[in-house]
N, C-alpha and C positions, 0 to 999 in steps of 0.2 A: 606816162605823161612826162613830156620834157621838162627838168625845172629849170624855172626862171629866176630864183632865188638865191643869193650868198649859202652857201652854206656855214660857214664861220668857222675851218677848220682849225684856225689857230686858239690858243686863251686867250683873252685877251689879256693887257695888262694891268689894271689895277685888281682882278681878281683873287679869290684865296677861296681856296674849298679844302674839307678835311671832313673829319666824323664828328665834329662838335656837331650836340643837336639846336643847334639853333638859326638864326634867320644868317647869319654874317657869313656862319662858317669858323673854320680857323687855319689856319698855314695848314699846307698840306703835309702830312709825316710820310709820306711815301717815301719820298725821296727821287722823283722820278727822272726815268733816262729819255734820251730818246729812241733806242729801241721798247721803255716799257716805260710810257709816260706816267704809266698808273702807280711806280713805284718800283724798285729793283727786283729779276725775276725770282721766284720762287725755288732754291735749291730743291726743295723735296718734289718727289712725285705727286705729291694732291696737293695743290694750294692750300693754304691755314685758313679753316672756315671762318667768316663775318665775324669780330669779335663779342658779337652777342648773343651768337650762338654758340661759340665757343666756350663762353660762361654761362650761358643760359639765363641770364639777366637783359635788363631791358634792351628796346634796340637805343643805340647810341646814333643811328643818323637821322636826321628832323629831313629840312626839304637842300639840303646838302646833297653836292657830287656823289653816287657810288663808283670807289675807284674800281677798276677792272680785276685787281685782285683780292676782290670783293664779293665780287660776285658767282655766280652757282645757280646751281640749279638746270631744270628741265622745265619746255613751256608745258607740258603735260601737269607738273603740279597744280597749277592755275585753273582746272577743273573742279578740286572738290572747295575749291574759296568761294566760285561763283555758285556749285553746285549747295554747298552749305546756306548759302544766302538767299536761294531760290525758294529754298523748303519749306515753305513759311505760310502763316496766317492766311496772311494778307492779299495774298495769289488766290487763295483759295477764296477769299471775301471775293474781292475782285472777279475771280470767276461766277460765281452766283451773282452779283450785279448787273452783269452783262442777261440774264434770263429775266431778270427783273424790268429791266428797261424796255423789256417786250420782243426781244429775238427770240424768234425758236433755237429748240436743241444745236442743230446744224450751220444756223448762222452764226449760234456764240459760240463754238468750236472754232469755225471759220476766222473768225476774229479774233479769239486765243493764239492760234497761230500765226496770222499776218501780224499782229499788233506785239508779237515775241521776237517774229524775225529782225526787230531793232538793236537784239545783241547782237547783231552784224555788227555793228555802228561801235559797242562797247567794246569790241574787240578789235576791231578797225584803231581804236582810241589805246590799247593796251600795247600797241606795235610801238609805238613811242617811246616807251619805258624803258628796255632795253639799250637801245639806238642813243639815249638820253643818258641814260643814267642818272636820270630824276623823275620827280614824280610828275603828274599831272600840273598841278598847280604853279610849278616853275615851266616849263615847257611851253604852259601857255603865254608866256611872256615875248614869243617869239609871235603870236598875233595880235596879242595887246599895247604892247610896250610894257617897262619894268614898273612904270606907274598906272599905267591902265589896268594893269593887271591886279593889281592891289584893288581896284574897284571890283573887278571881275570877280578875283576871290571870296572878295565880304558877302556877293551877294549870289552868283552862282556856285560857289564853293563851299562860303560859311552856312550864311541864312538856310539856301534852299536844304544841307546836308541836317540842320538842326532841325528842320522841319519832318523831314522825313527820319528822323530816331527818336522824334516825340510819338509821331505816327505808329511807328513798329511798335514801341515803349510801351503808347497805349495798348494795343492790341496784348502784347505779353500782360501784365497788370493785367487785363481783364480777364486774360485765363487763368492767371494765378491766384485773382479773388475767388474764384469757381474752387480753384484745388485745393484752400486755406476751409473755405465753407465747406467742402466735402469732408473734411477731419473736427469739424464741429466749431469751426470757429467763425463766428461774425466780423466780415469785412467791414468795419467799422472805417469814418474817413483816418482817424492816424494811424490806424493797421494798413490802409489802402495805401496811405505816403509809407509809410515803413517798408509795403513790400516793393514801390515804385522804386523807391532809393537801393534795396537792396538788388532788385534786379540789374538797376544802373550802376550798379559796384561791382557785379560780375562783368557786365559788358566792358566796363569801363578798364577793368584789369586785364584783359584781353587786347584790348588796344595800345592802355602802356608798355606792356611789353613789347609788343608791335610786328613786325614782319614775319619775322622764323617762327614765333608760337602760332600765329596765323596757319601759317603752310602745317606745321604738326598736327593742330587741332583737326584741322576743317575734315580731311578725310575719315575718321572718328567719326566726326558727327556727323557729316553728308551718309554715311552710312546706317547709323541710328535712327537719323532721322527718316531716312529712305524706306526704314522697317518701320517705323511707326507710320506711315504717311501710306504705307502700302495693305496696313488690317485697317484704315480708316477709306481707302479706296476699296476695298473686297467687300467693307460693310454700303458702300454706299451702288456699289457696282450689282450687289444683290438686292436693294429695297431700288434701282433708278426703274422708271418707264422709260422707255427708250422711246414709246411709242407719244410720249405726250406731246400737247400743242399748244400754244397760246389760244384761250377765251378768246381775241380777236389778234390776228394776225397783221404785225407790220405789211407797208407794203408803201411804194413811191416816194414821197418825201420822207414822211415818218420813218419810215425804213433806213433810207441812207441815213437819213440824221442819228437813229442809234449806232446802227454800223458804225461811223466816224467819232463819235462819242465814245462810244467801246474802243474803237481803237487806238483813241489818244488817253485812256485811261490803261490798257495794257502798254504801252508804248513809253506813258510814266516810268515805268521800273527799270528797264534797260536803260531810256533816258538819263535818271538820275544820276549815275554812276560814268562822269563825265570825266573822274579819275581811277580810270580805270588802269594806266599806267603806275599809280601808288603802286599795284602789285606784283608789275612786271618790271619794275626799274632793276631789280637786285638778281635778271637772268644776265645772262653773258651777252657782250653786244653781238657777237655771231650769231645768236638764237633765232632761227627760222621765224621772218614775221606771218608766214602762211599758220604755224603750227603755233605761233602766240593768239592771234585774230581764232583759229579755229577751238583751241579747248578753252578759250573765253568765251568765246562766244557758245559751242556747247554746253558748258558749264551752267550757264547762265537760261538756255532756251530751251532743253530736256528739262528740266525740271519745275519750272514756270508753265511751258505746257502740260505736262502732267497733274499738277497740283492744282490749277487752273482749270482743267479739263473736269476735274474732282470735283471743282467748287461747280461747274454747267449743270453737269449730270445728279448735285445736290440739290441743286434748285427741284427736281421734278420727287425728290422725296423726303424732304425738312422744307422746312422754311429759313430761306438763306439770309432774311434781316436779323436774325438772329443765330448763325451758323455755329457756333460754338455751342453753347446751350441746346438747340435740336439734334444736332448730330449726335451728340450723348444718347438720343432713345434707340437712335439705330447702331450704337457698336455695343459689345461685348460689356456687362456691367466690371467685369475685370480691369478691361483697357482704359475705361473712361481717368480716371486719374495718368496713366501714361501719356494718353491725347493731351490731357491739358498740359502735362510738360513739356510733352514735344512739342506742343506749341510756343511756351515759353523759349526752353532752347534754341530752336528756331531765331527766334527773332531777338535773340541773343545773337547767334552766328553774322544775321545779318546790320545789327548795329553798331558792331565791333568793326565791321567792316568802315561802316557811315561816322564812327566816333574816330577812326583812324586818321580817316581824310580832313574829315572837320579839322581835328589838329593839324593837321598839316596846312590845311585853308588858311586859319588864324594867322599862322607863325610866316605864310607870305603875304598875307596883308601890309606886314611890314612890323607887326607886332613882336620886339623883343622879346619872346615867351621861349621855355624849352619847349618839345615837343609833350613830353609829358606833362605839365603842365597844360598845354593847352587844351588837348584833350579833356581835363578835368574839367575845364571851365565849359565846355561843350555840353558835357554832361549835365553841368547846375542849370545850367538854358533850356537844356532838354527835359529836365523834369518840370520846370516849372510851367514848358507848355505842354505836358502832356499832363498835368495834375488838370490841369483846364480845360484838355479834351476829354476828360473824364468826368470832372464832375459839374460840370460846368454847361457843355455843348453837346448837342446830339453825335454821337463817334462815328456811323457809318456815314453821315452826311459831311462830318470834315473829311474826312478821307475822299468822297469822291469830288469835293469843292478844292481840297487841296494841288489832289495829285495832276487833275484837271487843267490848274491854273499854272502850274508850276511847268508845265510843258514851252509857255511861251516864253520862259529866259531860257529851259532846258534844250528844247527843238533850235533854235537858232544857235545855241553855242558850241550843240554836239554838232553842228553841219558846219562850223568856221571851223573846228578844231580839226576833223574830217578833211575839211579840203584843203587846210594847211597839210598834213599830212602826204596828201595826195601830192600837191604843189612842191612840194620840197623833196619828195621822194624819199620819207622819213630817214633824211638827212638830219640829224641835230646835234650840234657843239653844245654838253650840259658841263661844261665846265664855263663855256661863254656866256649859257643861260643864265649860271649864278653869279653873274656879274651886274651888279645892279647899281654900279657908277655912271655919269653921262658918257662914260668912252665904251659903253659897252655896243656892241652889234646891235643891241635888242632894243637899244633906249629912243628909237626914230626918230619924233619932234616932241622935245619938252618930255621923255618918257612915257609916250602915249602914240601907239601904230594908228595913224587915223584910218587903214584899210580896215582893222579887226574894228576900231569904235564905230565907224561909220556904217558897217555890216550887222553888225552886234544892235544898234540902235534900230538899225530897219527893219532887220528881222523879227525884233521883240515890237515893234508898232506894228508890222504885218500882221502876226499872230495876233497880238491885242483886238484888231478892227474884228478878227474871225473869231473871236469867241463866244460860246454860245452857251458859258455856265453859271456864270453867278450874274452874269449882265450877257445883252447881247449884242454884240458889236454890229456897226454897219455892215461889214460880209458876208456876216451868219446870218443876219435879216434880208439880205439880198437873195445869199443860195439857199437859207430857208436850213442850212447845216453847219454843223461845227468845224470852220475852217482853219483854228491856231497852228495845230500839227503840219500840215502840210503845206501852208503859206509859210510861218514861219522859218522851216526850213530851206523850201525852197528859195527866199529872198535871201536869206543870211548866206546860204553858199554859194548863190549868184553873185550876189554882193562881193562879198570879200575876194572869190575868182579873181573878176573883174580889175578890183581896183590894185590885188596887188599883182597881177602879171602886168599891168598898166607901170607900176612903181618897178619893176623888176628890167 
């Protein structure tokens, strides 16, 4: 596609980017040339790794430029981060849900996989990063404006990202009560906060450190977990009926209406991760966007189908409103305390991910904060609503009220962010991007791109009319199905198209 867009190949001027972690930045210490604007070249044959790698202390850059002699890597390592984050609970809750809601075997398989292939979408979103040399949350600034964007952040960035690590949170806590009571001890409610905090003090230190421990860990534990995830399949692959059916079987409306329900409940998880360039900012800007988009996206949809596939085929021999707890009669009395870690673990892997960005959310809102810092405060937010999905509200009913609803800000801003991409031909100046003065490129009228607000508004009302979960909107009563996902989407990328090749 032709682009129609500035690209903004120059800095502009009143900017200043460096490795300070925080929202300003500070003077650049490169020193940069014009053959090597990122800083003078490198005498040695390997550039000097990231300096927080090279101490192995926290990362030092917040939502600041990565200069080019910075960065490293291969897009192949971006596999076991997603792959880590897949491995999870929650997939697997999720997949027995879909059997619950009244699809046979074959349809919620079916649905597993169309409702996965949305890490298309996350990995489409991970192509940015590089190209950028920033993360998500600043990048978007180029279809918001530098102030609209700050709106964007608090509420598809912050909010929705604290929502979904209270979510996971819960899930970890409630297999950790299990593995506490298996050693004889009564999860009592200040043992239950005690171990909530302490699991959010693992995640949480995972994030502070931030990028480079990220990339070390995750292959470790995508591995670990892959073994414990794979005697939890063997156990459930030898108690499933293949042959079972629903008591009564969907069919016409009712039918589609699960279908589309299930799909916009798998379609949540890849959705969420609408910074999914956080992880690909710190590859080389050369880096193939065909092989960034692919082992994200892999990373991301092997292992969600599979664990997902697990949770289908659990339905026909546990009972999956209670998946953690039944599954225990069918593994191994040995394994059962490993399950419940790996479950923990897990969703450790993937909130360190969700606490990373949140931080990063905060600190472009426009909040003063380090990045570590901010992070910390992510986490006191996240415990306190995930102490309330616990003891407070039925757990597997938030989870599918949550992730359900949370599609209609997700579905519209993962398709502007999308077709900016496309439009620009993942063209992007992130040194221009962290200009957040009125003479910046990005700052449109008054700070605020009215193609991404005006897009961004219709497509979150489109989805709104077509929801068909906690209320039912006028389009879901009309088609009689849950239309947020797919109206959504489709207005917010029509929309924004539209108005800014119009402005172009």
């Amino acid at each position: 596609m032709a682009s129609t867009l500035p690209d903004h190949p120059h800095r502009s001027p009143g900017h200043a980017d460096g490795p300070a972690d925080r929202t300003g930045g500070s003077p650049d210490r490169t020193g940069g040339s014009p053959d090597h604007p990122d800083g003078p070249p490198d005498p040695s044959p390997h550039p000097a790794p990231p300096r927080q790698e090279r101490n192995g202390r926290v990362e030092v850059h917040g939502i600041d430029h990565i200069p080019e002699t910075e960065r490293r890597g291969r897009a192949r390592e971006l596999f076991p981060v997603w792959a880590a984050a897949s491995v999870n609970y929650l997939n697997l809750v999720v997949g027995g849900a879909l059997v619950l809601t009244g699809l046979s075997l074959w349809q919620a398989f079916a649905v597993v996989v169309a409702g996965n292939l949305f890490w298309l979408g996350t990995g489409l979103l991970a192509v940015s990063g590089p190209a950028a040399g920033a993360p998500s949350e600043v990048i978007t600034r180029a279809m918001y404006g530098v102030r609209g964007n700050r709106v964007n952040n608090a509420v598809t960035g912050w909010m929705i990202s604290v929502c979904y690590f209270a979510l996971n949170l819960a899930a970890a806590a409630v297999a950790a009560f299990s593995l506490v009571e298996r050693i004889g001890i009564t999860p009592t409610t200040p043992i239950k906060i005690a171990i909530v905090i302490a699991i959010v003090v693992l995640t949480l230190t995972i994030s502070v450190y931030g990028h480079a421990v990220i990339l070390r860990l995750y292959l470790p534990m995508t591995l670990v977990l892959a073994a414990a995830f794979a005697v939890v399949g063997y156990a459930i692959v030898r108690h499933a009926d293949f042959g079972w059916t629903q008591a009564r079987p969907l069919a016409g409306g009712e039918l589609w209406a699960a279908v589309l329900a299930g799909l916009t409940l798998i379609a949540s998880g890849p959705l969420s991760y609408t910074t999914s360039a956080d992880f690909s900012r710190y590859l080389p800007a050369t880096s193939s966007p065909r092989a960034v988009l692919g082992w994200t996206a892999l990373g991301g949809f092997l292992p969600s189908v599979a664990v997902g596939g697990l949770g289908v085929l659990g339905a026909t021999a546990v009972d999956m409103t209670d998946p953690q707890a039944t599954l225990q009669q069918i593994l191994p009395g040995w394994f059962n305390p490993v399950f419940l870690l790996s479950l923990v673990v897990g969703t450790i892997a993937v909130n360190a991910l969700t606490a990373y960005s949140a931080g990063l959310a905060l600190q472009a809102v426009g909040i003063r904060i380090r990045r570590t810092l901010s992070v910390l405060v992510d986490g006191a937010v996240a415990v306190s609503l995930t102490l309330y999905a616990l003891l407070v509200s039925n757990f597997l009913d938030t989870v599918s009220n949550v992730l359900q609803l949370t599609v209609v800000l997700l579905g519209p801003s993962t398709a502007i962010y999308a077709t900016d991409i496309l439009l620009r031909r993942n063209r992007y100046d992130g040194r221009a991007l962290g200009d957040e003065t009125p003479g910046s490129p990005f700052w449109y009228r008054a700070g605020v791109n009215p193609a991404g607000a005006v897009a961004l508004a219709a497509g979150v009302t489109g989805a709104a009319l077509g929801v068909d979960t906690l209320y039912t909107g006028p389009l879901a009563a009309l088609a009689g199905v849950d239309l947020a996902l797919p109206v959504g989407i489709v207005v917010a990328g029509t929309v924004y198209a539209l108005l800014m090749r119009r402005r172009g």
